[in-house]
VOLUM-71532 format. One record per atom (N, C-alpha, C): residue in one letter; x, y, z. Coordinates in steps of 0.1 Angstrom, whole numbers, padded with zeros to 4 digits, always signed. Each point is the difference from the previous one (the first is absolute). Layout:
REM VOLUM-71532
aXYZ;...
This chain:
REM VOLUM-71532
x+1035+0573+0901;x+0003+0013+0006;x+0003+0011-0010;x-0005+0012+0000;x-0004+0009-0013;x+0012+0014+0011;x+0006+0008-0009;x+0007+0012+0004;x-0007+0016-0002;x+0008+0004+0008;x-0008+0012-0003;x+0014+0008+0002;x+0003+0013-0010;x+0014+0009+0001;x-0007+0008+0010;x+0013+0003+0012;x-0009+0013+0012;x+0002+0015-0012;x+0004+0001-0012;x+0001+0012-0004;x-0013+0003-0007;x-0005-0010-0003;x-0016+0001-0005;x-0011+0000+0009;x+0007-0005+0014;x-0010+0006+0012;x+0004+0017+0001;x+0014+0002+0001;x-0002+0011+0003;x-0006+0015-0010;x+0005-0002-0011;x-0009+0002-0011;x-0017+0002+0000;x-0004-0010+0002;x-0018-0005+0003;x-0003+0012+0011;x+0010-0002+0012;x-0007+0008+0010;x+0003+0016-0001;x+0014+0003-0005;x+0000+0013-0005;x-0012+0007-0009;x-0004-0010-0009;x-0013+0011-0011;x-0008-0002+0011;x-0005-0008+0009;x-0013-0002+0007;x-0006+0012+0008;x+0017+0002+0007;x-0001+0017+0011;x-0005+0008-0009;x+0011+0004-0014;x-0007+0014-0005;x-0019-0002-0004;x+0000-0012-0007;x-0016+0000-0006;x-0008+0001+0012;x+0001-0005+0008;x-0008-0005+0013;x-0005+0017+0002;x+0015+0005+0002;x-0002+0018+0004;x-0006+0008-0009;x+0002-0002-0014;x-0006+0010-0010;x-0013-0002-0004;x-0006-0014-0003;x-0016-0007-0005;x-0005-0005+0011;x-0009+0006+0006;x-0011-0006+0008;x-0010-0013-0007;x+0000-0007+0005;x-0011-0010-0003;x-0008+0005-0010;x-0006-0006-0008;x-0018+0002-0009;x-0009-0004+0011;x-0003-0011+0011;x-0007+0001+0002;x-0004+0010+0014;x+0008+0010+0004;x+0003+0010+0009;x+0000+0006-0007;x-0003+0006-0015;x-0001+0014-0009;x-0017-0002-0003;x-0001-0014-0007;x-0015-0005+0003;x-0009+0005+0010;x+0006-0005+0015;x-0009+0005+0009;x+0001+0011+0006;x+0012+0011-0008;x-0003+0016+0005;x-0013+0004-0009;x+0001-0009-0014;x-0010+0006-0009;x-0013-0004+0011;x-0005-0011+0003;x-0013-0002+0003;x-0001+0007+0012;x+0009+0008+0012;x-0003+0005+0010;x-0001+0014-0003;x+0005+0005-0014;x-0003+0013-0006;x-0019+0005-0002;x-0004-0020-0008;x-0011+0006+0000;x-0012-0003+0014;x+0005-0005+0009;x-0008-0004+0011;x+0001+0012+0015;x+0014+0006-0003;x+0002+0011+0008;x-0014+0009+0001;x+0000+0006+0009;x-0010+0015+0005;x+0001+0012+0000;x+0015-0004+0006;x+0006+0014+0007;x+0010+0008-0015;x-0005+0012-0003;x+0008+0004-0007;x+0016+0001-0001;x-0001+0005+0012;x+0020+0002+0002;x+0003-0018+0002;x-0010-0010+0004;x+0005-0014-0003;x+0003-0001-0014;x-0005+0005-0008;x-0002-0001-0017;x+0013+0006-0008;x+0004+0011+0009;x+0008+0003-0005;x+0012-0003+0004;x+0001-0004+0013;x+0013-0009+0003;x+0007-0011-0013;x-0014-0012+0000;x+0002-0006-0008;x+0001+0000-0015;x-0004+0009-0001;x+0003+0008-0012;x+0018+0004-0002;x+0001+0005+0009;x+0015+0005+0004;x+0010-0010+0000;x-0002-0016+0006;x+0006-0013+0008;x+0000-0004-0017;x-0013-0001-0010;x+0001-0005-0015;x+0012+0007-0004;x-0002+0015-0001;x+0010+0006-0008;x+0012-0005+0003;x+0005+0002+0012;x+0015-0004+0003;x+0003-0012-0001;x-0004-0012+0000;x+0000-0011-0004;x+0004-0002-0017;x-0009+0010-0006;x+0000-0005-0016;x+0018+0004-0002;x+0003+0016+0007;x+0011+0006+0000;x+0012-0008+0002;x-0003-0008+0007;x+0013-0010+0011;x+0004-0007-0010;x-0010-0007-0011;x-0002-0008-0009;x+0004+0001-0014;x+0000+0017-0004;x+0003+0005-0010;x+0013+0010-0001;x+0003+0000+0009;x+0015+0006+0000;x+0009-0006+0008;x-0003-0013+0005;x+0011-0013+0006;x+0004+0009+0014;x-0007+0005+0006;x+0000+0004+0013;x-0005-0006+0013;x+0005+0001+0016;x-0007-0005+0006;x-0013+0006+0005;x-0010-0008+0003;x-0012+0009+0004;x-0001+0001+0012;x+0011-0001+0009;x+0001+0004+0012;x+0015+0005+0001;x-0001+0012+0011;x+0015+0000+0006;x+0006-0011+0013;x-0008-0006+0001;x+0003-0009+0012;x-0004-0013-0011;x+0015-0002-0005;x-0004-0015-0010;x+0006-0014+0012;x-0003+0001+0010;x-0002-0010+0010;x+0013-0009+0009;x-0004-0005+0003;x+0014-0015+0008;x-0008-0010-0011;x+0012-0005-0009;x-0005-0015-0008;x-0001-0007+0009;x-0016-0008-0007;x+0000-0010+0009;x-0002-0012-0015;x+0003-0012+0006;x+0002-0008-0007;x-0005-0013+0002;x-0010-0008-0010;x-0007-0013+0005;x+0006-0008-0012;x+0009-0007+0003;x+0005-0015-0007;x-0009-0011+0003;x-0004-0006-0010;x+0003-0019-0005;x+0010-0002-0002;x+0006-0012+0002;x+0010-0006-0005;x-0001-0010-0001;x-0002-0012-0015;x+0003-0011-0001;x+0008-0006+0008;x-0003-0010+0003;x+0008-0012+0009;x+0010-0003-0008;x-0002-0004-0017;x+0009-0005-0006;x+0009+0009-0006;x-0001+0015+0003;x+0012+0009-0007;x+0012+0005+0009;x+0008+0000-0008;x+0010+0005+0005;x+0006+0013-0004;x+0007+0008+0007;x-0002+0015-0003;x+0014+0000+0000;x+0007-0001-0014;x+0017-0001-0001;x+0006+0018-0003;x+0012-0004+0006;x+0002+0018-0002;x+0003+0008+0008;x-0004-0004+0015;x+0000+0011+0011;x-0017-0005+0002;x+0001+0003+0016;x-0013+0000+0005;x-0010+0004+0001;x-0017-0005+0003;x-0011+0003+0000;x+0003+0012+0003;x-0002+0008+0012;x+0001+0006+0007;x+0008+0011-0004;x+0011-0004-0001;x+0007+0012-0007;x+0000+0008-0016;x-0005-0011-0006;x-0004+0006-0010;x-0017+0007+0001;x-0007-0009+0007;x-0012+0016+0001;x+0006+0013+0006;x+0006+0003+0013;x+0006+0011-0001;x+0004+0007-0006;x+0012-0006-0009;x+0008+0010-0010;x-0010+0001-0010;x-0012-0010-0007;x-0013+0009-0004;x-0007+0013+0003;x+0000+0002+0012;x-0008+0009+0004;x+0012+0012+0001;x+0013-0004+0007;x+0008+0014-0003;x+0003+0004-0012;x-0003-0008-0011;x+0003+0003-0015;x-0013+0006-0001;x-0010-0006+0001;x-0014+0006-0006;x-0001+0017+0007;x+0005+0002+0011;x-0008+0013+0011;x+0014+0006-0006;x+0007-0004-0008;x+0013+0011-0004;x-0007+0004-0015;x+0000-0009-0007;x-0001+0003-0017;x-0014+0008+0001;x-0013-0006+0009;x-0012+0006+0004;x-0004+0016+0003;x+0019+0002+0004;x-0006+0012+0006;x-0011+0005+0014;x+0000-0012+0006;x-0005-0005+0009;x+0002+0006+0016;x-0006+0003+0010;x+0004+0006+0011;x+0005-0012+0013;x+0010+0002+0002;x+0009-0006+0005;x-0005-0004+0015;x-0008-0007+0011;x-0005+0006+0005;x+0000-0010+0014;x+0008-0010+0001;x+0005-0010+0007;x+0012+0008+0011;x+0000+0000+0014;x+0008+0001+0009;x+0008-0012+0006;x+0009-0004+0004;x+0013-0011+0002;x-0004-0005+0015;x-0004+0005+0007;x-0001-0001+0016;x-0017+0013-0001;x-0006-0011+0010;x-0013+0009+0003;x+0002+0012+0010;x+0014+0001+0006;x-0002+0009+0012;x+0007+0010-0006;x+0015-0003-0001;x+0006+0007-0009;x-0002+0008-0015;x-0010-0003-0007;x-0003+0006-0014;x+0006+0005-0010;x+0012-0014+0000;x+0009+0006-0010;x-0007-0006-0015;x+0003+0010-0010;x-0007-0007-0014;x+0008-0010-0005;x-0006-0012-0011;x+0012-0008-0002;x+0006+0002-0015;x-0011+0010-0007;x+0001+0010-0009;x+0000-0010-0011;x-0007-0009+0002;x-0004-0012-0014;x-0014-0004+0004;x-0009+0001+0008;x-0010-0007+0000;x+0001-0013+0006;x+0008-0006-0001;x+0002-0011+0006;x+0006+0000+0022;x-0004-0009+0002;x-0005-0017-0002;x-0017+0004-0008;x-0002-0012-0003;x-0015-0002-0001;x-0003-0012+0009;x-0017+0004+0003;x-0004-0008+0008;x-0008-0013-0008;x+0006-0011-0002;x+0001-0009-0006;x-0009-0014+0004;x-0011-0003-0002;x-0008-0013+0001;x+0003-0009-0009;x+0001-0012+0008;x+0003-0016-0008;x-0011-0004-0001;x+0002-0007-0010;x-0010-0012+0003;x+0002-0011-0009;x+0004-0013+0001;x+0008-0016-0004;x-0013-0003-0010;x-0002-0001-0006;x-0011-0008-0013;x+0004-0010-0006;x-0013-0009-0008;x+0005-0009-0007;x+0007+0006-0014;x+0007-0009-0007;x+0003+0006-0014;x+0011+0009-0002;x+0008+0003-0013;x+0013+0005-0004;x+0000+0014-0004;x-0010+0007+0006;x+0002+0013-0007;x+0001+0013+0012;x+0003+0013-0001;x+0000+0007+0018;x-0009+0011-0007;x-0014+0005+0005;x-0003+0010+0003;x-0004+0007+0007;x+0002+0015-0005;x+0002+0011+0011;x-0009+0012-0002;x-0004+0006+0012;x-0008+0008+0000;x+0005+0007+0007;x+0003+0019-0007;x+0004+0013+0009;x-0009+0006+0004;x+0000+0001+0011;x-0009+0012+0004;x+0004+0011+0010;x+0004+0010-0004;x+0006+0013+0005;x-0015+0003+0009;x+0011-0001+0015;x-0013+0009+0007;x+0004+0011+0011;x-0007+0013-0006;x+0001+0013+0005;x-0003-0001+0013;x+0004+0006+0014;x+0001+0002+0009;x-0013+0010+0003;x-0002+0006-0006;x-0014+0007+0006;x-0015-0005+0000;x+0002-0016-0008;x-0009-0004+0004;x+0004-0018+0008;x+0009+0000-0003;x+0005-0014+0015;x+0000+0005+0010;x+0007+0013+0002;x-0003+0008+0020;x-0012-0004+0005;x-0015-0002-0011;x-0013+0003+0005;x-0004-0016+0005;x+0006-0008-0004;x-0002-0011+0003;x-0005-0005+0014;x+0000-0012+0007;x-0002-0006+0013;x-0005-0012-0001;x+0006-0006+0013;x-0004-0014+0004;x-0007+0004+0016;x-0005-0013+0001;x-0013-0002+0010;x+0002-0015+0005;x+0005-0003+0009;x-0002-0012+0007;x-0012-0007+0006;x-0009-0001-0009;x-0016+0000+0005;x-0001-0009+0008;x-0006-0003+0010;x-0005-0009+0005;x-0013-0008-0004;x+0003-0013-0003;x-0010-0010-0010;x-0018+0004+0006;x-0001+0006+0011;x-0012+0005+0005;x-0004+0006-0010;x+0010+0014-0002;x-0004+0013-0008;x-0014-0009-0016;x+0010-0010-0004;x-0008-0003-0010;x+0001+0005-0014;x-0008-0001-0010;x+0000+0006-0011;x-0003+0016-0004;x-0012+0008+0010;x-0002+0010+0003;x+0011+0011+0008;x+0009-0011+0007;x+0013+0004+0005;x+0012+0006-0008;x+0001-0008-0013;x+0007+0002-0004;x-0004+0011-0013;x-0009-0006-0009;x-0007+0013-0005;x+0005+0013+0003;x-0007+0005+0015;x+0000+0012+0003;x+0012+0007+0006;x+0013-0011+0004;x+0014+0005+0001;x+0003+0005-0016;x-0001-0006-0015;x+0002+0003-0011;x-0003+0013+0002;x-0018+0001+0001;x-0002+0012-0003;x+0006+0012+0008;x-0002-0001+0013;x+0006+0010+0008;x+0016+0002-0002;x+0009-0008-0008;x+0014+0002-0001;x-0004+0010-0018;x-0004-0005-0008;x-0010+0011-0009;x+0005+0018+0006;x-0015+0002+0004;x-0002+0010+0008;x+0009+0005+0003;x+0007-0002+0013;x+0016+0002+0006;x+0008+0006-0014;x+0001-0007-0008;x+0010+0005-0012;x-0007+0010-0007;x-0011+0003+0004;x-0005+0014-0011;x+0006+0000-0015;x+0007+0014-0002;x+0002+0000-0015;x+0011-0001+0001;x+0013-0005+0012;x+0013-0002-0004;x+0004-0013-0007;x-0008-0005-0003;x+0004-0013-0011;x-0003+0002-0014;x-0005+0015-0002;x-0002+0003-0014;x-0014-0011-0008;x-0006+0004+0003;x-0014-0006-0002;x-0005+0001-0014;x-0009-0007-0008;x-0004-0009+0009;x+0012-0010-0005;x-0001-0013+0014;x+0007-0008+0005;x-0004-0016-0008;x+0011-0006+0005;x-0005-0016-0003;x+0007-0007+0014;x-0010+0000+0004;x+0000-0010+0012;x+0000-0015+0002;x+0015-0001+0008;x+0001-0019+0000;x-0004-0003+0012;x-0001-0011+0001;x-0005-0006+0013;x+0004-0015+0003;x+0009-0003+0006;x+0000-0011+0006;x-0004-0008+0018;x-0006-0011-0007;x-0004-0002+0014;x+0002-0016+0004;x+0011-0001+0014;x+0003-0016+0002;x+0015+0002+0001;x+0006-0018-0001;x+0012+0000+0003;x+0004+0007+0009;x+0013+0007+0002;x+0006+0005+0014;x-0003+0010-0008;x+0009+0014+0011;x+0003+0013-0002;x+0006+0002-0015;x+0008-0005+0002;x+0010-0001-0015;x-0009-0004-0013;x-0004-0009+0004;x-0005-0009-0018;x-0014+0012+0002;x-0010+0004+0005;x-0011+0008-0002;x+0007+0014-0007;x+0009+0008+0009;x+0005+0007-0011;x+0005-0003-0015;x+0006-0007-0003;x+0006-0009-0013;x-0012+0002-0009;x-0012-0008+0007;x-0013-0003-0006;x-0003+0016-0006;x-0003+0011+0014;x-0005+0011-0006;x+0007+0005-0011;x+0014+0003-0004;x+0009+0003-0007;x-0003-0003-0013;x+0000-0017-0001;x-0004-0006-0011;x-0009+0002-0006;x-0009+0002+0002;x-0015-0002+0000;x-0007+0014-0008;x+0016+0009+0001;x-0001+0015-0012;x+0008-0003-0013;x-0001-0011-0003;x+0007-0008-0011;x-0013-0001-0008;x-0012-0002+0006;x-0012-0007-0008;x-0006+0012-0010;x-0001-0003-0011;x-0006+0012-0009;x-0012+0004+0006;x-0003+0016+0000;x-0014+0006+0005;x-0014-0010-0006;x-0007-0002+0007;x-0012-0007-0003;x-0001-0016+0001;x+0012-0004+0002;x-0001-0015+0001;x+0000-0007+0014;x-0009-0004+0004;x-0006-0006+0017;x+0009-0010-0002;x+0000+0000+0015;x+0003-0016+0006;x-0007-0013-0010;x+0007-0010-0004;x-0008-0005-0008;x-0014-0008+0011;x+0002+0000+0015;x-0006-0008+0007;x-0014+0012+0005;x-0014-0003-0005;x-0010+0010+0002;x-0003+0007+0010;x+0004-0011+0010;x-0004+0010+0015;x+0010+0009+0002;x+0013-0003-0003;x+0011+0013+0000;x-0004+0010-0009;x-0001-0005-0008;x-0008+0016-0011;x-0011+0006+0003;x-0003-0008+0005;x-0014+0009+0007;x+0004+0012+0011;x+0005-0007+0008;x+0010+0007+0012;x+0005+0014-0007;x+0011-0004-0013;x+0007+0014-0004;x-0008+0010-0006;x-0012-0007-0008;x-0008+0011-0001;x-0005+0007+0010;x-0008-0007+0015;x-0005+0007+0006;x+0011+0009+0006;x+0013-0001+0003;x+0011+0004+0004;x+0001+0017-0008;x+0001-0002-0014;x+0002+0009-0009;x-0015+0012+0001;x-0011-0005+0000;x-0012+0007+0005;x+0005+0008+0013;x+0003-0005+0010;x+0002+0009+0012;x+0014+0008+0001;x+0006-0006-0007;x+0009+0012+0001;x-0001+0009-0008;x-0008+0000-0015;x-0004+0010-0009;x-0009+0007+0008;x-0005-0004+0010;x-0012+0009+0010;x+0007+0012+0005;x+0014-0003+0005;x+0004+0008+0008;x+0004+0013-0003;x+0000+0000-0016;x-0002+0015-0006;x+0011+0007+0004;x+0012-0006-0003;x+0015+0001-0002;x+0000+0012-0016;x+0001-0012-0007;x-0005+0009-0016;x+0016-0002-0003;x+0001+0003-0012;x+0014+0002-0012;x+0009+0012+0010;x+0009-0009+0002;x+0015+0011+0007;x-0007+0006+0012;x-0008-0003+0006;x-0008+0000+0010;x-0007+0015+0004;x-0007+0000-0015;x-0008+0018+0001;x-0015-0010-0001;x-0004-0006+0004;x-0009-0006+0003;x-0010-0007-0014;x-0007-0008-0001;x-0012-0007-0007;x+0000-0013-0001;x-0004-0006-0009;x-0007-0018+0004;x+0015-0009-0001;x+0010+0003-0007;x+0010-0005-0006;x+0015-0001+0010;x-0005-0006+0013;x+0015+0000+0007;x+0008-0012-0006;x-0011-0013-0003;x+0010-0009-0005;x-0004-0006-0014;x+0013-0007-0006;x-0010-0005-0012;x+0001-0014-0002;x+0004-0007+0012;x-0007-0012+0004;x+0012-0007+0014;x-0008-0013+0006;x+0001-0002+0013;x+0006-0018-0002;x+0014+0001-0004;x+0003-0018+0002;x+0006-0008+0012;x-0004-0008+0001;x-0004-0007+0013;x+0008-0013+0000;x+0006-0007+0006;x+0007-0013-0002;x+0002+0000+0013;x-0001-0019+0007;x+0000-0003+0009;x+0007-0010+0002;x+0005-0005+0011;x+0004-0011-0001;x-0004-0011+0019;x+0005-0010-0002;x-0003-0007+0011;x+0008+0003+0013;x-0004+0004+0013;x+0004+0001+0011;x-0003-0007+0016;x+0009+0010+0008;x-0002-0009+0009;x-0012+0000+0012;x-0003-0010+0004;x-0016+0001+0005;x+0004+0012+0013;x+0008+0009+0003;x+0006+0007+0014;x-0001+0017-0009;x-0006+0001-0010;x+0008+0015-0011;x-0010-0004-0011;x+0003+0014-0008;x-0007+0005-0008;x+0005+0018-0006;x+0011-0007-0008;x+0009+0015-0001;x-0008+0001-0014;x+0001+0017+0002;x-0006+0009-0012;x+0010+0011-0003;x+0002-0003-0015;x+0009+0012-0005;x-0005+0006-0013;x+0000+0014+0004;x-0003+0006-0012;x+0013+0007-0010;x+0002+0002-0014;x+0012+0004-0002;x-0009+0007-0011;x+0003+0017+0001;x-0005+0009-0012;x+0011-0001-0011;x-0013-0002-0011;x+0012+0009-0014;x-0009+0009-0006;x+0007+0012-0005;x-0003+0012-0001;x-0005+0004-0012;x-0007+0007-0011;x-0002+0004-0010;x+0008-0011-0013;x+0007+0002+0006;x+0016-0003-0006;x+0008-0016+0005;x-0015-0006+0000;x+0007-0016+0004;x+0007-0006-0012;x+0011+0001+0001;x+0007-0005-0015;x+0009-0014+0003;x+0003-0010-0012;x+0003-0010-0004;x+0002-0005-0008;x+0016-0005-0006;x-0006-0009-0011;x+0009-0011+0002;x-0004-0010-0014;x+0011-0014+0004;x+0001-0006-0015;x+0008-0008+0004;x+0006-0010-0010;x+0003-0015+0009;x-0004-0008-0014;x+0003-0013-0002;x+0015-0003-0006;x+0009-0006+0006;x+0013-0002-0005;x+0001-0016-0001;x+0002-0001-0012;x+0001-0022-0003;x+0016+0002-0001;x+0002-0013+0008;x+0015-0006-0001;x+0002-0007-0012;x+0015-0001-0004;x+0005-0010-0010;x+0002-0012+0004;x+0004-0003-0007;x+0005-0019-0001;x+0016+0005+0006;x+0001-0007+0012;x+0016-0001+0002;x+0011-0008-0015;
């Protein structure tokens, strides 16, 4: 059994908020470059022209590149064989993230009660995913996600009739529906299977995968490409002034269900799908 201090979790997760918020991905800077040169539409051209600049900016003066730097969301591994001495899992990702959205400079942006809308003026809670692994080490993945593009989201209770063409075209048509309030172009998840719950999870997840990388399984890649073709049809365009570039790619993850259902969830991330993570190894007790 290997240890882990919660102060080096909370540590880990505090740098993760600010970088997560200030550095966009390379391979989401990568693919504004290639949608730069594939665009049509001039004002698309210069959107993303615009979406580069502020990016490099976010990056070069330790700023965030959004004002809406998100609800943390959080995806743990956790070794079976570590132990997290110090104060708990849990509470130490939190006080990461109220440390990080404080020193960050970060916009505070969590309410205490959904009806009431009181602020909790730290960012916290986070919305926090387990998951039990083999092996002694915990990693974690932040991913701040802005509200103007989760609103756009939806689920679909398909009925197993609807089929594969069924579900396709709820993606696309939940697409559409969102126009340019998800800040385009988008990266579209897609989960399909399990219950209500785990297909969302799936969609969620599934904006973790770096731009360009398919399902490793061919017929699913096949799918997200044709997925990605049709919604680039729909001539959304960059921040939604229209041209070929609504999204800059379509990931797909499914899982096994029940022969009665066929839930479909789409979950948008925005210009601005941001993440990052760390690997944390335990000690020797």
């Amino acid at each position: 059994m290997k240890e882990l201090l919660a102060e080096d979790i909370i540590s880990a997760v505090e740098k993760l908020c600010i970088d997560s918020n200030y550095d966009l991905g390379p391979d989401i800077m990568a693919s504004f470059q290639k949608a730069l040169k594939e665009e049509r539409s001039p004002l698309g051209q210069e959107v993303l022209e615009r979406l580069i600049e502020n990016a490099n900016i976010a990056h070069d003066e330790r700023v965030p590149m959004c004002q809406d730097t998100g609800m943390a969301v959080i995806f743990v591994e956790l070794g079976q064989d570590l132990h997290v001495v110090g104060g708990g899992l849990t509470e130490a990702i939190n006080e990461g993230v109220r440390r990080g959205y404080d020193k960050g400079y970060l916009r505070k942006s969590v309410v205490k009660d959904p009806f009431e809308r009181v602020n909790t003026g730290d960012n916290t809670p986070a919305v926090i995913h387990y998951d039990i692994v083999p092996g002694d080490s915990l990693h974690l993945v932040v991913a701040p996600k802005g509200f103007g593009s989760e609103n756009m989201g939806g689920l679909k209770m398909c009925k197993p009739s609807e089929g594969l063409e069924g579900a396709m075209q709820f993606v696309v048509d939940t697409v559409d529906r969102a126009g340019g309030n998800p800040c385009p172009p988008i990266i579209v998840g897609v989960g399909v299977g399990g219950t209500m719950e785990k297909a969302t999870f799936l969609a969620k997840k599934s904006l973790l995968r770096e731009v360009g990388n398919h399902n490793p399984e061919e017929r699913l890649a096949k799918i997200e490409e044709e997925l990605l073709e049709r919604v680039n049809r729909l001539g959304i365009g960059p921040q939604g002034f229209g041209g070929v570039t609504t999204a800059l790619a379509v990931n797909l993850e499914v899982y096994p269900t029940h022969i009665a259902g066929m839930p479909v969830a789409v979950n948008i991330g925005c210009h601005a799908t941001r993440h990052k993570e760390i690997t944390l190894q335990g000690r020797e007790s």
